[in-house]
Each structure stands twice: as structure tokens, then as C-alpha cells.
N, C-alpha and C positions, 0 to 999 in steps of 0.2 A: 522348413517352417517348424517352428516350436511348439508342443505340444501345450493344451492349454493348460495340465497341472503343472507343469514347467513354469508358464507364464502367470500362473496365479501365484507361484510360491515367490515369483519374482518379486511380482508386484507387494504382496503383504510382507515381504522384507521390506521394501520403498519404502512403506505407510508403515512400519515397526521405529524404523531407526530415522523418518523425519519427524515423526512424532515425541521423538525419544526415549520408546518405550526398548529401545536397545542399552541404554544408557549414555548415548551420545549427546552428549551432551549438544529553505525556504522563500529560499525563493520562491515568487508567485511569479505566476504566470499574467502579463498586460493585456490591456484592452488588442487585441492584432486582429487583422483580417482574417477569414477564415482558413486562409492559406498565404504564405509570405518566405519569399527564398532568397537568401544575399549568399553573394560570393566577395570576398578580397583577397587580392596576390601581397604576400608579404615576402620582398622582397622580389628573386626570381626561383625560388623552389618551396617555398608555400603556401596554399591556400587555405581560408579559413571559409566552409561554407556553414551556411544554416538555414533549416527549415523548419520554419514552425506550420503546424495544421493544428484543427482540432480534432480529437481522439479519446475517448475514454472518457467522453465528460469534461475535457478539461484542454486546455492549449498544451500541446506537448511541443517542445523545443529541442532540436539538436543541431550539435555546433559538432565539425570534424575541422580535424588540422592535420593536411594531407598536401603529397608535392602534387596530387593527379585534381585536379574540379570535376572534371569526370568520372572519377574512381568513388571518389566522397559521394558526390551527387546519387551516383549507381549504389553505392552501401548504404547512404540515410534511404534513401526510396525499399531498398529492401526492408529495412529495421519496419521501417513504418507498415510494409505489406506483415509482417511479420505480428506489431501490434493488434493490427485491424484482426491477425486470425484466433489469437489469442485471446480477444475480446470477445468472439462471438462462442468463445467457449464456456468463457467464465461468465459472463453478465447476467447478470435476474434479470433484465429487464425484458429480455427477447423468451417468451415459453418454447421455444425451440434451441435456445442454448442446452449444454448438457446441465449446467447448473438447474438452467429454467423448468428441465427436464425432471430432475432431480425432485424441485421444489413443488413441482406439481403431481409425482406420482409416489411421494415418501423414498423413491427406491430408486438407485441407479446402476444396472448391472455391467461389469465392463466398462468401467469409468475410464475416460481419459485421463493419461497419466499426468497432464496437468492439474486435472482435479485433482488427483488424488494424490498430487506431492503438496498443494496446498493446504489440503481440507487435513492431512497428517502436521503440518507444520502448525495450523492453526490450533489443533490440539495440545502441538508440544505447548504454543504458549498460552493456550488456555490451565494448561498445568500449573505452566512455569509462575504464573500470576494470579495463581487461585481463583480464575474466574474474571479477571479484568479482562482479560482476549478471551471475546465468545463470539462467534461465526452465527450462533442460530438463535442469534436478537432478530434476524427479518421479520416475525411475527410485529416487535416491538416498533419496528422501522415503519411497515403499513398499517399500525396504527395511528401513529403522530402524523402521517401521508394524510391518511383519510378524514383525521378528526377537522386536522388546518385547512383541509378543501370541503368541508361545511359549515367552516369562521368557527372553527371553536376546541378548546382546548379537550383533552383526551382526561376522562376522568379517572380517579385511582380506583375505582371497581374496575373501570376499564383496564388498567394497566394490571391489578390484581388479577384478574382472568387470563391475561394472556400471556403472562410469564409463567405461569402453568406448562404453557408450551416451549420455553424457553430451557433448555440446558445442553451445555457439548456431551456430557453424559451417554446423553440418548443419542446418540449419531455413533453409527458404529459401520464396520467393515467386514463383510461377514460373506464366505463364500464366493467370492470375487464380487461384492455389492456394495457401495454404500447403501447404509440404512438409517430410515429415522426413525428413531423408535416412538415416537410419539403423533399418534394425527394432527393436523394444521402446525403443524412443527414445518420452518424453511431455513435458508441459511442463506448468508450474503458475503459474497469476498472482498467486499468494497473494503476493508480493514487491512488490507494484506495481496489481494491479487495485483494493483497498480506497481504495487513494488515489483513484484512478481514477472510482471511485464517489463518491465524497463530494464529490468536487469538481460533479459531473454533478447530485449532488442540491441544493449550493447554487445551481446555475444555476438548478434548480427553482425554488427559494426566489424568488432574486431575478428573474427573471419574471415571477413572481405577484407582484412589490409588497414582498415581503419584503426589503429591502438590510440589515437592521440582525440578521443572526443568528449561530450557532456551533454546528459538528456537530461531534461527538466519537464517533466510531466507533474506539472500543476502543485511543484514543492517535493514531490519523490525527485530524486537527480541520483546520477549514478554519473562520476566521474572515471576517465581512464586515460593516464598519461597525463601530458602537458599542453595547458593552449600555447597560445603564437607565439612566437618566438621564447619554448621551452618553460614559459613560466608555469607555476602552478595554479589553478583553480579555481578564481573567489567566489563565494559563497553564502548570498545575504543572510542573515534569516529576517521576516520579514515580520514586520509590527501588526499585533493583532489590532490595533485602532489604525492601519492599512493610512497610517504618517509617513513622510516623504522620510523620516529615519530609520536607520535598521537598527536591533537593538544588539544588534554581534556579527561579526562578519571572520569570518574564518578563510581559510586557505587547502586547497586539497588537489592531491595530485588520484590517487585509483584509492575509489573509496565511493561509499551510498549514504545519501542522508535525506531524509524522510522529514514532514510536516505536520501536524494535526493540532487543529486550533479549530473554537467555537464559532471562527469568523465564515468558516466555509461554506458549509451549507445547517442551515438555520430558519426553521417554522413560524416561530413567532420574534417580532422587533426587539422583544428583551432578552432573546436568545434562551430564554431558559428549557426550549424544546430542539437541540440539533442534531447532529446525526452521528455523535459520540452517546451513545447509550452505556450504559450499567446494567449490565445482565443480572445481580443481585436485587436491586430496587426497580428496575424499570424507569429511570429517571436519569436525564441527561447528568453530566458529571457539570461542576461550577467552581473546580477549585482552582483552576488552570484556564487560563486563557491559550495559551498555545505549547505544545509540545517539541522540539527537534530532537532528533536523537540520531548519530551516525553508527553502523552498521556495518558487518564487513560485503552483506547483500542489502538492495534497497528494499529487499520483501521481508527482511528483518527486521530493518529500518522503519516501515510503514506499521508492519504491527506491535512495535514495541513501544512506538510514538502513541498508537492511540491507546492502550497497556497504560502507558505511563500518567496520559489523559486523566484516567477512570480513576485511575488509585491518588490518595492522596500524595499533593507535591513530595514532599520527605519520603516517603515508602516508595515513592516510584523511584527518586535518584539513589537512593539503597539497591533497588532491585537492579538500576543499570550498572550500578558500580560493581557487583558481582558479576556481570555479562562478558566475558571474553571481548576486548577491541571493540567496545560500544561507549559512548558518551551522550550525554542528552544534556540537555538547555530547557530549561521550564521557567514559564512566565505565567507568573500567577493571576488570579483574576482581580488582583488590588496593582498587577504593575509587579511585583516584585522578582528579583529572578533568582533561579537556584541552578545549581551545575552540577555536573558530574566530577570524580575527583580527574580526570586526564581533558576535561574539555580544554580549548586554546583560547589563553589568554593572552 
């Protein structure tokens, strides 16, 4: 067993260099059953299975391309047991998560190392973007929650007060602990853990034998290898006024691309309350109607998309175009669209 200075030095290396304090630098998901499994033989050596449930808030979808039905069936059924565990680590929603834990006692000592490969990644891009990626908006979040379940809009003393409590700043990692440095100060990975997940569940996959699949957990997708018969990958992105057209449809063989648009979830009908916050003003972002951004992780993916959200269109596709192997797609809130300079035309 390793001693526990041993193990802390480990860990605040982890949380040093995914922070980057080392220097290191759309598809939607359809109306389905709450569970739904197809299998087809293509050919006589391979099948194509898939199962969608829901998970995480959202339909998650996996598709493997495999000579065994039973092999695929056995690695998606793990991937998913694998979600389910990873969710009950990270989710606010549960006070017995470690998160939930976290958020209810300022302090989380001996953190799982999932938390705390997140909670350092979300600071790298809370650097990286000046504050467009911030994890400890959840103050902000149970506001706009609580004001809409008494019919009524959150007022700006209101919001002036609680972003008091709002900054990554205050969130620190001190003596084997996270800490928050500020009372009623919480944090939320809904920005960045879903990616996080999918990616963890393709590791599943390809472990078990499975290299050739694609998970779509609710617009995060994480692709790996080729579907049926060798092809590569198609990949909607899908219309924020959720029309029967896509507004770009790309191709990808192993690779992550992430979603984030004002269509998701959303407090009031004119959307100008959702769940893209601006940890600077306290006030939902409106210059963008939908974000994509590919990734060479979907947990990169996921938080750079909603990164990109916050900041104005132009300064966010500047910021991915400096991003090693990242490209983004942005569809502005009049319709219009802007690229990244390597996106596929």
C-alpha cells in the first residue's frame, strides 16, 4: 500500500498539470423508449448492435461494429454500468454524491480522482477563457431553478447577490482537499462531466474488443474506428429551431464532438433564462444559438462548446483556432454561421 504523502503528491501532480498549472498545455438525441436494443448481421461477420437507455438526463446511444452480438452486447451493457457509476459520483443532484458532498460541506477531503481530474481541467479552462468556463455558477443555476418554480423571473439584486458567491478563484486544493473558499459557494460539472463520461465509457468499449463504435449521449458523441462496412462516421449537427434540416453534417472516424445550444434546457419560453450561464454578469449568454466544437476528448469537447457559448461568436472561434486539433461551428442567434479555420466543408 502506498503511503498517504506518497499518494497526495501524486494526486496534486494530477490536479497541477490538468489544470495546466504545469504548463501543458450534434446530434440530438429522439423521442425513444426508455430502453431500446437492435441488432443486424451485415453480411456473415458483422454485426451492428445498439442500445439506447436513458442516463445522465438524457438518451445516451451506442452503436458497436463487431463479428461477436454477444461480445458487443457484453461491452455496451458494461460501458453503461460504467456510466451509471460515474454519475453517481459526479451529479449535484444526489447530496450523497461526492460532488453533492462537496457542495454541501464547502470541503471534500480525499476526493475521487474523478473529481479531481475534472474539477483541475475545469480550471485549466476556466483560465484558458478568462472566466467563460466556471464550474461554480451552481449558486447561479438555483437561482434561475427556484425564481421559475414561483412563475417568476430572478431579479438583478437578486443576481447581484449571488454572484458574490460565484468565482473559480475560490475553489482550491489544499492538503489533500478540495476547498471552497467562499460560504454558499457550490459547483456543477454539468459543463464538462458528460463529456467526461462518454469518453470513460468508450474506454470501456474498446477494452472489451469493441474498437469499431459511437456513443451519443444527448449531442457529446465520441466516435471510434469505422461503422458497417468500414465506413466512416456521419455526424449531424442538429438545428437549433430542431427543423427536419441539419445545418452541416460532417464525417468522422476516432474523434469527440460535443453540443451546446440555448434549445436544451431553458426557464422561460423566450429562452432568455437557460442553463448556459455567464459567470461575469450572472445572465444567460444570447449571441449564439448553438455551439459544436470537435475535440480530440469529448470532455474537452463539452467544455469548450459551452466556452465558446459565453464568449462572443468571433472571440470564441479565435479562441478554438488557437486550440490544438479543435474546430467549432457556431450558429448565431439571427441564424448566421461562423467556423473554425480547419472545420469540413
Amino acid at each position: 500500500m502506498k503511503n498517504p504523502e506518497t499518494l497526495f503528491d501524486q494526486k496534486r501532480r494530477s490536479f497541477l498539470k490538468l489544470s495546466g498549472l504545469l504548463g501543458l498545455g450534434a446530434a440530438s438525441a429522439a423521442l425513444l423508449p426508455a430502453e431500446k436494443a437492435e441488432a443486424f448481421l451485415f453480411g456473415n461477420k458483422e454485426y451492428k448492435v445498439t442500445k439506447t437507455r436513458l442516463a445522465m438526463g438524457t438518451f445516451v446511444a451506442m452503436t458497436a461494429i463487431h463479428s461477436s452480438r454477444d461480445e458487443a452486447e457484453h461491452a455496451i451493457g458494461l460501458a453503461f454500468e460504467e456510466i451509471d457509476r460515474l454519475n453517481s459520483v459526479l451529479t449535484h443532484f444526489e447530496k450523497s454524491s461526492a460532488v453533492g458532498t462537496f457542495n454541501a460541506a464547502g470541503k471534500l477531503a480525499d476526493p475521487p480522482a474523478e473529481v479531481l481530474d475534472l474539477v483541475a481541467r475545469s480550471l485549466y479552462f476556466n483560465r484558458e477563457t478568462n472566466g467563460a468556463f466556471d464550474i461554480t455558477v451552481m449558486p447561479l443555476v438555483d437561482l434561475y431553478k427556484n425564481s421559475f418554480a414561483d412563475n417568476r423571473k430572478p431579479t438583478n439584486v437578486e443576481i447581484e447577490k449571488v454572484l458574490k458567491c460565484v468565482g473559480s478563484e475560490n475553489l482550491h486544493f489544499q492538503s489533500g482537499s478540495l476547498v471552497l473558499g467562499k460560504s454558499d459557494m457550490a459547483i456543477t460539472l454539468d459543463g464538462i462531466a458528460k463529456g467526461f463520461i462518454v469518453d470513460k465509457a468508450s474506454d470501456v468499449l474498446a477494452a472489451n474488443g469493441v474498437h469499431n463504435h459511437l456513443i451519443n449521449a444527448g449531442g457529446d458523441i465520441r466516435t471510434s474506428g469505422t461503422a458497417d462496412k468500414g465506413r466512416a462516421w456521419t455526424v449531424a449537427i442538429q438545428d437549433p429551431g430542431k427543423s427536419r434540416e441539419y445545418p452541416d453534417i460532417i464525417t468522422m472516424k476516432d474523434g469527440a464532438i460535443a453540443t451546446s445550444g440555448n434549445y436544451e434546457i431553458y426557464y422561460d419560453k423566450e429562452k432568455l433564462f437557460h442553463h448556459i450561464i455567464n459567470s461575469h454578469t450572472g445572465q444567460s449568454p444570447h449571441l449564439s444559438s448553438s455551439v459544436t466544437v470537435i475535440a480530440p476528448t469529448v470532455m474537452d469537447a463539452d467544455a469548450m462548446a459551452t466556452s465558446v457559448f459565453v464568449m462572443e461568436p468571433t472571440a470564441g472561434v479565435q479562441f478554438v483556432n488557437g486550440q490544438a486539433d479543435c474546430e467549432c461551428f457556431v450558429i448565431g442567434s439571427k441564424g448566421d454561421v461562423s467556423r473554425s479555420r480547419g472545420w469540413q466543408v
